[in-house]
C-alpha positions in Angstrom: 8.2 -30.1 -30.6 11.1 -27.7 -30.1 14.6 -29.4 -29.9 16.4 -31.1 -27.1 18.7 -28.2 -26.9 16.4 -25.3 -26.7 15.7 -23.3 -23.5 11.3 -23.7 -24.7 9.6 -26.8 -25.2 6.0 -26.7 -27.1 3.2 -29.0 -26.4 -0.1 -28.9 -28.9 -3.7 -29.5 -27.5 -7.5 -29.3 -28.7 -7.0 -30.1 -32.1 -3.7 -28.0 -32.7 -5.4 -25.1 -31.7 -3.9 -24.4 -28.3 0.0 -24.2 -27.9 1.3 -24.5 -24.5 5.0 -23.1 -24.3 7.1 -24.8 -21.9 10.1 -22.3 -20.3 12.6 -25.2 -19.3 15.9 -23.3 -18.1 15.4 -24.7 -14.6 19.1 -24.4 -13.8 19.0 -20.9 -13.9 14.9 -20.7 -12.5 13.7 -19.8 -16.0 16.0 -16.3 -15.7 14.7 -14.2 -19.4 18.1 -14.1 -20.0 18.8 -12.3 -23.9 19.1 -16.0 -25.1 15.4 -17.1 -23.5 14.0 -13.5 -24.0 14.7 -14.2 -27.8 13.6 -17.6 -27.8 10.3 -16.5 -26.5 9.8 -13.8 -29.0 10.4 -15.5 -31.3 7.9 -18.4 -30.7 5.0 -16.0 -30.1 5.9 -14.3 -33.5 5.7 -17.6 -35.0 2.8 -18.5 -33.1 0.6 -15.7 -33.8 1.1 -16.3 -37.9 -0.7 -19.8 -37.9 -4.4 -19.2 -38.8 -5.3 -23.0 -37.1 -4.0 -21.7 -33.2 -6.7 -19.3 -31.0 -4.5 -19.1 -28.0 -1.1 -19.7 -26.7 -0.2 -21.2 -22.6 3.1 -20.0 -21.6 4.5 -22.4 -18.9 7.4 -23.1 -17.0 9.2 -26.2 -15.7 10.4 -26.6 -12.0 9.6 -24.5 -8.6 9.9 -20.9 -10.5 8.2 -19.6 -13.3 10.7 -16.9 -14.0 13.2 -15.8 -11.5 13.7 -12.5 -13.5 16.2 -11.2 -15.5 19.6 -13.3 -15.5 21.5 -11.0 -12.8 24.8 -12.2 -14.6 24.3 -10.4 -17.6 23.1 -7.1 -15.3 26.8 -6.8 -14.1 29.5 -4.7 -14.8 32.4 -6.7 -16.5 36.0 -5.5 -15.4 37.0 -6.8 -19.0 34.6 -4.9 -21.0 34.8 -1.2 -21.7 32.0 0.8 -20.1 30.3 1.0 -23.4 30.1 -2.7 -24.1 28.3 -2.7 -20.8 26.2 -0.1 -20.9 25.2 -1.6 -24.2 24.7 -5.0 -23.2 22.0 -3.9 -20.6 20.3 -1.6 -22.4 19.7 -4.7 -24.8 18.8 -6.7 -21.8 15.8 -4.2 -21.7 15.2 -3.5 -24.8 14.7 -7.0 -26.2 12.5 -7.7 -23.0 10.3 -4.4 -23.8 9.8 -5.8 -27.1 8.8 -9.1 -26.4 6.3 -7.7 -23.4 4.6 -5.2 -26.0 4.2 -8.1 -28.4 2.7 -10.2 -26.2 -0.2 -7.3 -26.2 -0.3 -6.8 -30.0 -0.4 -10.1 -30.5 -3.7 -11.8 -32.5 -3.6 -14.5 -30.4 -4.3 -14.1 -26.5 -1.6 -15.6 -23.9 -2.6 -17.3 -20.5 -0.1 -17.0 -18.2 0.3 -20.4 -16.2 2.0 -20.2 -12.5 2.8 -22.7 -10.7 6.0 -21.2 -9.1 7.4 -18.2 -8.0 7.3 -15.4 -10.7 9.6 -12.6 -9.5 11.4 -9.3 -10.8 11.3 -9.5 -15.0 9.1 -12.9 -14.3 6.1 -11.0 -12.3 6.5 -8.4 -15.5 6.3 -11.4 -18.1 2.8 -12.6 -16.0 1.6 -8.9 -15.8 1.9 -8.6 -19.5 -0.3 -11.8 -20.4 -3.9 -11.2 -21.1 -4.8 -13.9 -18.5 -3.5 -15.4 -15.5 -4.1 -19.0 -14.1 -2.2 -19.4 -10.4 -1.6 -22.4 -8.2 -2.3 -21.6 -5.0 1.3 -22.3 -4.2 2.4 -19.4 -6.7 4.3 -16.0 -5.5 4.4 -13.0 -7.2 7.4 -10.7 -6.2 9.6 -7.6 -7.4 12.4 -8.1 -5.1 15.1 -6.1 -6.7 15.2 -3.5 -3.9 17.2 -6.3 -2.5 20.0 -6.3 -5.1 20.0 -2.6 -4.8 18.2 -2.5 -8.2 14.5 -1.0 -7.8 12.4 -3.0 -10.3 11.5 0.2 -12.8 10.5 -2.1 -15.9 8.8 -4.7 -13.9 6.5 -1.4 -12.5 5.3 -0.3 -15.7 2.8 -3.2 -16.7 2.7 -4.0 -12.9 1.4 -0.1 -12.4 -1.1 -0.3 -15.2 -2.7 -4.1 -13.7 -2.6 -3.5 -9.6 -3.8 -0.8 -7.5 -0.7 1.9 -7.3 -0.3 1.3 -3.4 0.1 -2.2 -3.6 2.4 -2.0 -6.7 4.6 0.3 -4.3 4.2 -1.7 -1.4 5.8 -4.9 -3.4 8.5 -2.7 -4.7 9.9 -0.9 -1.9 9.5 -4.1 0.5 10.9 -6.2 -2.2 8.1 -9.4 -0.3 6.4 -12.1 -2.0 2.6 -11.6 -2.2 0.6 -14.9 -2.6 -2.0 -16.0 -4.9 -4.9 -15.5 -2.7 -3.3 -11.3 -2.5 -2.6 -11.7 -6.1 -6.1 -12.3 -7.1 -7.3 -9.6 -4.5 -5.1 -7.2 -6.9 -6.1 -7.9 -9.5 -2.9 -9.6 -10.9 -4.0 -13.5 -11.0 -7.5 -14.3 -13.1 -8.1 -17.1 -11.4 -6.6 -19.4 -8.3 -6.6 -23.0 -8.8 -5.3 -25.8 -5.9 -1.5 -27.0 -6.6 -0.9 -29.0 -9.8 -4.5 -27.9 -11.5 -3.1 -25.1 -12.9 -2.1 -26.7 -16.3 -5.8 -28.7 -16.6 -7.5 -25.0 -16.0 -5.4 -23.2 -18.6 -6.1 -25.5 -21.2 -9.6 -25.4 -19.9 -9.8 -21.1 -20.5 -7.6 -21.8 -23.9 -10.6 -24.4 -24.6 -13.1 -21.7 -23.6 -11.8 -19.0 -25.9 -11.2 -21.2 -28.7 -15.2 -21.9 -29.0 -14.8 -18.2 -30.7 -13.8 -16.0 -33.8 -10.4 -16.1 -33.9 -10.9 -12.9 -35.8 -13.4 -11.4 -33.4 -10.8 -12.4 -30.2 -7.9 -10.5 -32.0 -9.8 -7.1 -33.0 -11.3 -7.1 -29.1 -7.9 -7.9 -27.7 -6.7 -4.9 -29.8 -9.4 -2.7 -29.3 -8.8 -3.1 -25.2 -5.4 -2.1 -24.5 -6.0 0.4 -27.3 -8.6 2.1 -25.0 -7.1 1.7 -21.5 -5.2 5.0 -21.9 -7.6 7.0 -23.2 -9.9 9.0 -21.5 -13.7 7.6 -21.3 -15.3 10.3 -24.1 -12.4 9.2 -26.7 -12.8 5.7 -26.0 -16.6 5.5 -26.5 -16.3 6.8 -29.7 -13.2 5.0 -31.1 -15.5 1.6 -29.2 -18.3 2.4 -31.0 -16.5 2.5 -34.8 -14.5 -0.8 -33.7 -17.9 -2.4 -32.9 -19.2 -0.8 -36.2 -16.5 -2.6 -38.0 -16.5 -5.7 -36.0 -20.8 -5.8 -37.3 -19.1 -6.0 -40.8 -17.3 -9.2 -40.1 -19.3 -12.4 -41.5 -18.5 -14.5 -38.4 -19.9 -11.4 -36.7 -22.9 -12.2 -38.7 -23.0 -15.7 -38.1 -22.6 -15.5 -34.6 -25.8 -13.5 -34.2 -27.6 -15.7 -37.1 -26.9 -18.7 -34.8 -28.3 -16.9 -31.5 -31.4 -15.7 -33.5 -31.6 -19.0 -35.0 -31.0 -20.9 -31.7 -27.9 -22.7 -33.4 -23.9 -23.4 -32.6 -22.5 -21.0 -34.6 -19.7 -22.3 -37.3 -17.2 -19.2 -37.4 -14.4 -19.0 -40.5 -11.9 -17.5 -37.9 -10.8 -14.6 -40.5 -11.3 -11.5 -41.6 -13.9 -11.6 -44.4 -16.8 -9.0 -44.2 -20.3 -9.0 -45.3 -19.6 -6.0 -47.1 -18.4 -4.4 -49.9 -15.8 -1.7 -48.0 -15.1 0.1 -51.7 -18.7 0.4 -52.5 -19.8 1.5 -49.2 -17.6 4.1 -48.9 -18.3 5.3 -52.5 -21.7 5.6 -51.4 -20.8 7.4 -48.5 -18.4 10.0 -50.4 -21.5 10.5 -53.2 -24.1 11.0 -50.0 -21.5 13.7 -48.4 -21.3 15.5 -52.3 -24.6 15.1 -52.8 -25.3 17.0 -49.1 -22.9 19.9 -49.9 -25.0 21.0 -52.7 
């Protein structure tokens, strides 16, 4: 468990295969502050190392998930120069980019549980995770119009997971939408009634977990790999990703089982059925030999 002091706890189900992340900064609604931002990062870095874990929750205590970036570290200090500001928000952004990429090159795939309000930088962190579990109570929101600071960064993974006019309808209104409207977007996975929300994520982490770590990481890859390329490139850079994933031996196993009418018993890593070298010495002698 992560210590007394620290702004995450961690709580460990199925077998130590599911981590549930626990943002705990309730005095200041679970702001991503640099200090909680780092925290986080550096968790799901950690996280994503241990070969035993096949997904990760990421949580929150009290009525907000995330309330957004800590406003107190957005403004201008009198005492500073104008360079120690400028630099101290551009690390704000920076450091919250980074995490919010990883989250998507990450092995491992994060649920999102909301329970609270997620607004600003906190409807950008649930935008970000592969998939996201909602109480019915939950409100997703990019108010910053309201502060007189549009919500640019929030927008970008907001813009790529809603339709654009209801993206721009939440940013230039700066209102809540609801879980029901969430799901309706697109936004939300699934909508579950007050207080269930933490029985059905570990239920979807359960679900996922039944298969190849292995396989789970090079699809999670593969699909924000595709989503900004057009159709034509993506069918063929598909089609070689499935090629290689036929290689894997859980790949093999799994389809054993089916044919077999068996559970399949996956290794969760990255050993193939083949002999990469040798195939592609054959291929190399086959392309010589066609030259001629």
């Amino acid at each position: 468990a992560a210590s007394d002091n620290s702004l995450i706890g961690r709580e460990i189900y199925a077998g130590n295969t599911i981590v549930r992340l626990i943002m705990k900064d309730t005095k200041r609604r679970n702001a991503l502050s640099i200090a909680m931002i780092e925290q986080l990062h550096n968790e799901l870095k950690e996280i994503d190392t241990i070969q035993k874990i096949r997904s990760v929750i990421l949580a929150a205590e009290g009525p907000a998930f995330s309330a957004g970036h800590d406003l107190k570290e957005l403004r201008y200090s009198s005492s500073d120069d104008q360079l120690a500001n400028e630099t101290r928000h551009t690390t704000v952004f920076d450091k919250c980019a980074a995490l919010l990429q990883f989250i998507q090159t990450m092995h491992l795939p994060v649920i999102a549980e909301v329970g609270g309000v997620a607004a600003a930088a906190g409807c950008q962190l649930v935008a970000s995770c592969d998939i996201v579990v909602a109480s019915e109570k939950a409100k997703f929101m990019v108010p910053g119009q309201k502060v007189g600071l549009f919500c640019s960064t929030p927008a970008i993974p907001l813009s790529r997971t809603v339709p654009a006019k209801v993206a721009m309808d939440m940013l230039l209104t700066a209102e809540p939408i609801d879980a029901q409207a969430a799901l309706r977007a697109g936004l939300v996975s699934r909508v579950v009634p007050e207080g269930e929300e933490r029985h059905e994520a570990i239920r979807v982490a359960e679900a996922i977990g039944k298969h190849s770590r292995s396989v789970t990481a090079m699809g999670k890859s593969f699909f924000y790999a595709q989503l900004g390329l057009p159709a034509n490139h993506a069918y063929k850079v598909g089609g070689r990703v499935m090629t290689t994933n036929l290689k894997l031996a859980d790949c093999q196993e799994g389809i054993s089982a089916f044919v077999e009418k068996r559970e399949p018993e996956f290794h969760h890593n990255s050993e193939m059925v083949v002999d990469e070298q040798k195939m592609y010495a054959q291929k190399e002698a086959l392309e010589e030999k066609n030259k001629k």
